[in-house]
N, C-alpha and C positions, 0 to 999 in steps of 0.2 A: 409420788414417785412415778418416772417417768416408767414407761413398758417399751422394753427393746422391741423391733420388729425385725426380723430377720427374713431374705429372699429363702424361698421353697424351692420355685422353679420358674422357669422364663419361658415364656409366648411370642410368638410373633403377629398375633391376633389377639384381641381381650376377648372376645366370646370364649376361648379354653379354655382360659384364665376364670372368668365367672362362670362356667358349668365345673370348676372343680373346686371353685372358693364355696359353691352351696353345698356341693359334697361334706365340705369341711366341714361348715357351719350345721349342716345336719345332727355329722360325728360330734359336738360340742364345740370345734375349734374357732375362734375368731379370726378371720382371715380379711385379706384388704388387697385389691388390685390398684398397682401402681403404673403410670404412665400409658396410659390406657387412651387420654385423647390423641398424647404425640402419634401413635402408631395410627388409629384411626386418621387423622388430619393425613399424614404423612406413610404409607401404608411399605411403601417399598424403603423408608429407610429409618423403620422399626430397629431392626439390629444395629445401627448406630447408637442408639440411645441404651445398649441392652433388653429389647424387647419389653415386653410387657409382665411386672412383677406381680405374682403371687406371695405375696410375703404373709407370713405370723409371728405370733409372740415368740422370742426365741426360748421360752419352757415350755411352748407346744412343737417345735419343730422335731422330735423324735416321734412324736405321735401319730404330725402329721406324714413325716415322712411312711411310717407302714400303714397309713392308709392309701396315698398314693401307689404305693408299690403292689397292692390289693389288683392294681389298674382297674379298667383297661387304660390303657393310654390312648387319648384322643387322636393324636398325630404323629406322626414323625417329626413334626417341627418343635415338638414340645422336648424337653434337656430330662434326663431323670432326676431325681430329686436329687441335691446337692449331701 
């Protein structure tokens, strides 16, 4: 059986993106960064694509959501949790 992935929150850099997927993974969560070479290769037109995804299993996205909210939050470029 396949396992939903559901987006967490959006980057417009992957370094955010993976200092908060290890957070996760710490927490127990499995977590996966998506689109991650587009923005690198291509850096200014990141938000074309939707930035850089942090996504999980969608039965850990309540979890992970109040870990995130835990913050801090790395930047202002980063979206709050969905």
């Amino acid at each position: 059986m396949a396992t939903e992935l559901v987006t967490l929150v959006k980057y417009l850099m992957p370094t955010e993106a993976y200092i908060l997927k290890g957070r996760l993974e710490a927490e127990g969560i499995p977590a996966a960064v998506f689109n991650e070479n587009f923005s690198t290769i291509y850096p200014f037109a990141a938000q074309l694509t939707g930035g850089v995804q942090l996504k999980v299993r969608a039965e850990d996205l309540e979890r992970a959501k109040e870990i995130l909210e835990q913050g801090p939050y790395l930047s202002e470029d980063s979206t709050d949790p969905e």
